[in-house]
N, C-alpha and C positions, 0 to 999 in steps of 0.2 A: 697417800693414794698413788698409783700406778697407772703409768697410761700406756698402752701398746701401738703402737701402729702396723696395724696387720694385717691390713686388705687395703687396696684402691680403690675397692667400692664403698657403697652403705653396706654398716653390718646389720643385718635383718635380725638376727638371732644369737642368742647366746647362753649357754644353758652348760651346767655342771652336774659333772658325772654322780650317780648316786654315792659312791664314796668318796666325792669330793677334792680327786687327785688330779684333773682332765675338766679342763673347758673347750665344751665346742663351741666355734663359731661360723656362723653362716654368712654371706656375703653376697651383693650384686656381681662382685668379680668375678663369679661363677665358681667359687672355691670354699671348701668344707674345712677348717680348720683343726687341730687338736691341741689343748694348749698342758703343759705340767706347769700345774698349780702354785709346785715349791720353789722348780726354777725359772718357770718361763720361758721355756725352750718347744717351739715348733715341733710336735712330734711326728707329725701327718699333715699333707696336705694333698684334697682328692681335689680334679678339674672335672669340670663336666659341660658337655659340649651345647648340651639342649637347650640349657635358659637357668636364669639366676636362681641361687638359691635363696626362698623366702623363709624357710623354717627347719626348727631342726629338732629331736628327742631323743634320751637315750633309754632303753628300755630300763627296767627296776633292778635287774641285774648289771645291767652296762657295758655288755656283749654284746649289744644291737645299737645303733644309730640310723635313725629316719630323718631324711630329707625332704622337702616337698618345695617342688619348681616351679618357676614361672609358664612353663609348659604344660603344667598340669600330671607330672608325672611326681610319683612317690619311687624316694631310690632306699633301699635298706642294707648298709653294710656292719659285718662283724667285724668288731672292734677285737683286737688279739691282748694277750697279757703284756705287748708290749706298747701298747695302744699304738697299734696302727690298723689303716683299714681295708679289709680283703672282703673280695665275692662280693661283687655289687650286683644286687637285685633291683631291676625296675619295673615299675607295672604301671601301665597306664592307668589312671585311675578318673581323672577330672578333664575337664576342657577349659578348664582357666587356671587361675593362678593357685598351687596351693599354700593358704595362708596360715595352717594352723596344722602338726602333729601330735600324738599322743598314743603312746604306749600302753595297752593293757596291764595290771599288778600281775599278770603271768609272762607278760610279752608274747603271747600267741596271738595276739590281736591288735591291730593298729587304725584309731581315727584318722581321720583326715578330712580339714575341711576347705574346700574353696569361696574363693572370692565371691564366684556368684550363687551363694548360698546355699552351696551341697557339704551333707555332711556323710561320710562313707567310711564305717568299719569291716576291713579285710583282715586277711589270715598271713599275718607276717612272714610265714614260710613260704607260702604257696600264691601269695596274692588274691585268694579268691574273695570275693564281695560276700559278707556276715547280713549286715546289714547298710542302708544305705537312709538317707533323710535330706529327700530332694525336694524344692519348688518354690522355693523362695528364690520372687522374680526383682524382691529390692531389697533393702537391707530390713532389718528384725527392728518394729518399735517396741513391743509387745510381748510379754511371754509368761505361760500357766502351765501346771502340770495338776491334774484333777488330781482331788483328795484321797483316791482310789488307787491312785498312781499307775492306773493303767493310758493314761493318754495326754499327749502330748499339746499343746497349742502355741501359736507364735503369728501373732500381725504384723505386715508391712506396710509400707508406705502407700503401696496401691489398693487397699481397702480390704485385700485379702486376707483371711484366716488360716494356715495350714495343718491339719490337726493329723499326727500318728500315733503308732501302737507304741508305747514305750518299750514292750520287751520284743516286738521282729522287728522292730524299726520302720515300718511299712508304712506308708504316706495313705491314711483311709480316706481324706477328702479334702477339700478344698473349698470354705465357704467365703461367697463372695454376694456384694450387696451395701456395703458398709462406702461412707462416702468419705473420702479421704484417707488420711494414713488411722490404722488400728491405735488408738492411743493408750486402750489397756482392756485387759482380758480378765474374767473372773467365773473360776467353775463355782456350782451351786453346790452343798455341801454332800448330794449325793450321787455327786459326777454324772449328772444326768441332761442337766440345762449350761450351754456358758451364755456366758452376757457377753459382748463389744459395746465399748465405747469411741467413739469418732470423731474426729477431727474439727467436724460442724456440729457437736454438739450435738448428736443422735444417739442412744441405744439400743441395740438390736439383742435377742435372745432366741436363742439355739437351741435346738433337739440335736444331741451330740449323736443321739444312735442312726436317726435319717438324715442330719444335716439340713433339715428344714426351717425354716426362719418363723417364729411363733410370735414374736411380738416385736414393733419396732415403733417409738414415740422418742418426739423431741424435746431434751430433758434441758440442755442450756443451752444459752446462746452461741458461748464458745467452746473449746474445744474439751471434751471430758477430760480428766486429768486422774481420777480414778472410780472404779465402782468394788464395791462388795457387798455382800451376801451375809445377811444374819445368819445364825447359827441353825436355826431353823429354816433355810430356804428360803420364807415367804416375802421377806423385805430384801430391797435392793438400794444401796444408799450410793450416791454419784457428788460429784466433786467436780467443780469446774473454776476458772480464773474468774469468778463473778464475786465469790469472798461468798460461796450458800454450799451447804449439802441438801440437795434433793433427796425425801426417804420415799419409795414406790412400792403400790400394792401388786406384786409380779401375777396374779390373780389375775389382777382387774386392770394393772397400767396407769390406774390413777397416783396422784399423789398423795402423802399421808401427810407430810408436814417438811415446812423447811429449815432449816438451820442457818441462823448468818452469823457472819462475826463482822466489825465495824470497820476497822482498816487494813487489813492482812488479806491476801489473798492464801487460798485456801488449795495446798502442796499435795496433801496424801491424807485419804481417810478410811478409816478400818473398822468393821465391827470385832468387838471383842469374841471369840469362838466360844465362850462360857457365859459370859455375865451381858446382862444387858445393859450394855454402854456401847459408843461411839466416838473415837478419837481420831484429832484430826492433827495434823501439821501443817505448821503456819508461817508465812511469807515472815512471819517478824523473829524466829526464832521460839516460837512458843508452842505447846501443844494443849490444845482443848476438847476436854471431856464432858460426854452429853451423854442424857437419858434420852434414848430415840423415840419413846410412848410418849413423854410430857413436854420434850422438846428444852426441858430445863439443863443449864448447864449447872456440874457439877464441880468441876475445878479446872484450873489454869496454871500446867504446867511450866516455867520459868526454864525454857532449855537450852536452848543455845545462842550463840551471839550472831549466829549466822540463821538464815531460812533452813527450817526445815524438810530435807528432801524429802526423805525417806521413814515410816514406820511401819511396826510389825508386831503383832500379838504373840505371847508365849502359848503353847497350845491347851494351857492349860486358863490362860489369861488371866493369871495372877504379874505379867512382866510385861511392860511397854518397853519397847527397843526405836529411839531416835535417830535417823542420820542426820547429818547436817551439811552445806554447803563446804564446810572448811576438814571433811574428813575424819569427823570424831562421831563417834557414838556411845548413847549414855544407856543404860538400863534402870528403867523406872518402877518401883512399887503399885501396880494400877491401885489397890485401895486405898495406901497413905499417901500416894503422889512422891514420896522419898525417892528421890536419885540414890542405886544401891551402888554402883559405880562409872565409872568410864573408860570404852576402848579406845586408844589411839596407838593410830597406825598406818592407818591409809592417810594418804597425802593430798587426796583429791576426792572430790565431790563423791557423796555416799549415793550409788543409784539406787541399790537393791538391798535386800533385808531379808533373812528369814531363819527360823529357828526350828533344832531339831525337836522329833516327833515326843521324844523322853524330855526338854526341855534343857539337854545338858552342852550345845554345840549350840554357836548363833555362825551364821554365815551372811557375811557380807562382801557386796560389788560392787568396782568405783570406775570413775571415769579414766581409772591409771591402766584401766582393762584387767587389774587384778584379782581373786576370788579368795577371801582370807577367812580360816576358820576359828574359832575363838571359844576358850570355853569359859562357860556361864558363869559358874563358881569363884576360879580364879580370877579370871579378866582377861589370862595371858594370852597370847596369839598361840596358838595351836601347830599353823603351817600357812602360807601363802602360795595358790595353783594359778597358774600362768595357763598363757596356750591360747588367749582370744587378743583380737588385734583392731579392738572397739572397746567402747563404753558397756559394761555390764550391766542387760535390761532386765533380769530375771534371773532367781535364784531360789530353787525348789528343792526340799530333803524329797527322798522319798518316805513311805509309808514306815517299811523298816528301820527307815532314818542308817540304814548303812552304803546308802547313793546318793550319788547329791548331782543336780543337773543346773546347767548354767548355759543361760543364750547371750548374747553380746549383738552390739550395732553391726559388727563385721559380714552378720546371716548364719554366722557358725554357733552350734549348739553340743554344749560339753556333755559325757553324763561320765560320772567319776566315783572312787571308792571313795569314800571318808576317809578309811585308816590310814589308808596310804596316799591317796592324793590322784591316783593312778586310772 
């Protein structure tokens, strides 16, 4: 291992050039580093007078390096064949810190996200605003992309909802009503209704076209912990630190039946998107499967040593996917209950889960703020996307399954290619 000492400040960033010859580093000392890879030799080094630098990108070519300041401004300089750096471009873009960069797979386009919860893609040449994804007034607990993949949603701390257009970026509303922090979102399967779940144990459901509040009843004592949505719409199953799954007739608001289990409290629960089961993750390491009509439980899965954080159905729901406290994830047979194998990788606590559209990509988020992609088949790691500076609360293919979107604790919310990461 090699240790540099390179700055006098914290280094906030540090990121490697697409062909891997050039490290950038970023710094509170107010300075942009360029490092050669083979010998370690200081290639460049930019000052900048306005406020520290918190991030940093290099475009997919490695011609372009973006900044983003403590001032709120975005700086973009060309990197030369000799990696040095000319023609600094600055553009105001945020009024807080910006915490997070990222380059378009053409570099014509640049995110940027701030501290207080704006996310804003411009035109790397020109600076002009593409799109923008404002209003988040505290950080991200929450976060869905409807099955439609035309719309976005994300809960905060303050009871709010923010729901945009996924392709202008446009901010359509703001539902509020919900009593404490949003603690999980879930669209109906014909992107037409979402549920919230809340912090006391309330569920509210939504008219996503008016934004108007259709039903709201108090489902547990404590705080929801998740909800979803049968395959069919019609049932709503919820989860809370009681050790029950509430199943609801979304009709009528009543309850259908409950689910307990004895000592475990009860992590994350899913309906299957094909078959009619219900799997849940459990405080002891285990995952248990139920028939939601008879309330009969069908087997008990043996998973991890640690609680289960996180689960997630294959879209086809032949594949249960576990996280766990300790960063491992297993993929399970849902008919034989067969573990087929295990990802290890991530270091830290699994948040988020979810699997592409063709069932051949799993994507998972951990508390290391990481987004790592993995394919099915082999087990191997694919690629690991950086760029959030929180816990990863959400993790959505899209429809074509060739985007993938990611919100984090930070307020910032990614959306990225697959192939490239970009």
């Amino acid at each position: 291992m090699i240790t540099l000492n390179i700055h006098v400040g914290s280094v906030n960033s540090v990121k490697f050039s697409p062909d891997g010859k050039t490290i950038a580093s970023a710094s509170d000392d107010y300075s942009l580093k360029l490092w050669n890879t083979k010998t370690l030799d200081d290639t460049k080094t930019f000052k900048v007078d306005s406020g520290r630098i918190i991030s940093s990108d290099f475009s997919t070519d490695g011609k372009k390096i973006a900044s983003g300041l403590s001032d709120g401004t975005l700086k973009i300089s060309n990197v030369d064949k000799r990696d040095t750096l000319k023609k600094i471009k600055t553009f105001e873009k945020h009024s807080d810190e910006v915490i997070s960069t990222s380059f378009s797979p053409d570099g014509k386009a640049i995110a940027s996200g701030s501290r207080g919860g704006t996310l804003k893609v411009c035109n790397s040449g020109t600076g002009k605003d593409i799109h923008t994804l404002q209003g988040h007034s505290s950080d991200i607990k929450s976060f869905s992309l409807s099955p439609n993949g035309k719309v976005i949603a994300s809960g905060n701390s303050f009871g709010e909802i923010n729901i945009w257009d996924s392709t202008t970026g446009k901010e359509i509303r703001i539902l509020k009503g919900n009593f404490g922090s949003v603690k999980h979102l879930s669209f109906s399967p014909d992107s037409k209704i979402i549920a919230s779940g809340s912090g006391n144990g309330t569920i509210k459901l939504w008219n996503l076209a008016t934004g108007e509040e259709i039903k709201s009843f108090k489902a547990h004592i404590n705080e929801i912990k998740n909800i979803s949505f049968s395959s069919n719409g019609k049932i709503l199953a919820s989860s809370s630190n009681d050790s029950q799954i509430k199943l609801w007739n979304l009709a009528t608001g009543e309850k259908i039946n409950t689910l307990k289990v004895d000592s475990s409290k009860i992590i994350n629960a899913r309906f299957s998107p094909t078959e009619n089961i219900i799997a849940a993750g459990l405080s002891d390491g285990t995952i248990k499967l139920w028939n939601p009509e008879t309330g009969e439980e069908i087997q008990t899965l043996e998973a991890h040593s640690r609680r289960v954080t996180q689960i997630s159905f294959s879209p086809n729901g032949k594949i249960i996917l576990s996280g766990s406290e300790n960063g491992t994830i297993k993929v399970w047979d849902t008919l034989t209950g067969k573990r087929i194998t295990t990802l290890a990788g991530d270091s830290r606590r699994i948040s988020s889960l979810s699997f592409s559209p063709k069932n051949k990509i799993i994507a998972s988020g951990s508390t290391d703020r990481m987004v790592r992609l993995w394919d099915v088949n082999t087990g191997k790691k694919i690629q690991v996307l950086g760029g959030h500076f929180g816990t990863i609360k959400g993790i959505n293919f899209f429809p074509d399954g060739q985007n993938i979107i990611s919100a984090s604790r930070d307020g910032t919310v990614k959306l990225r290619d697959v192939a490239t990461g970009g």
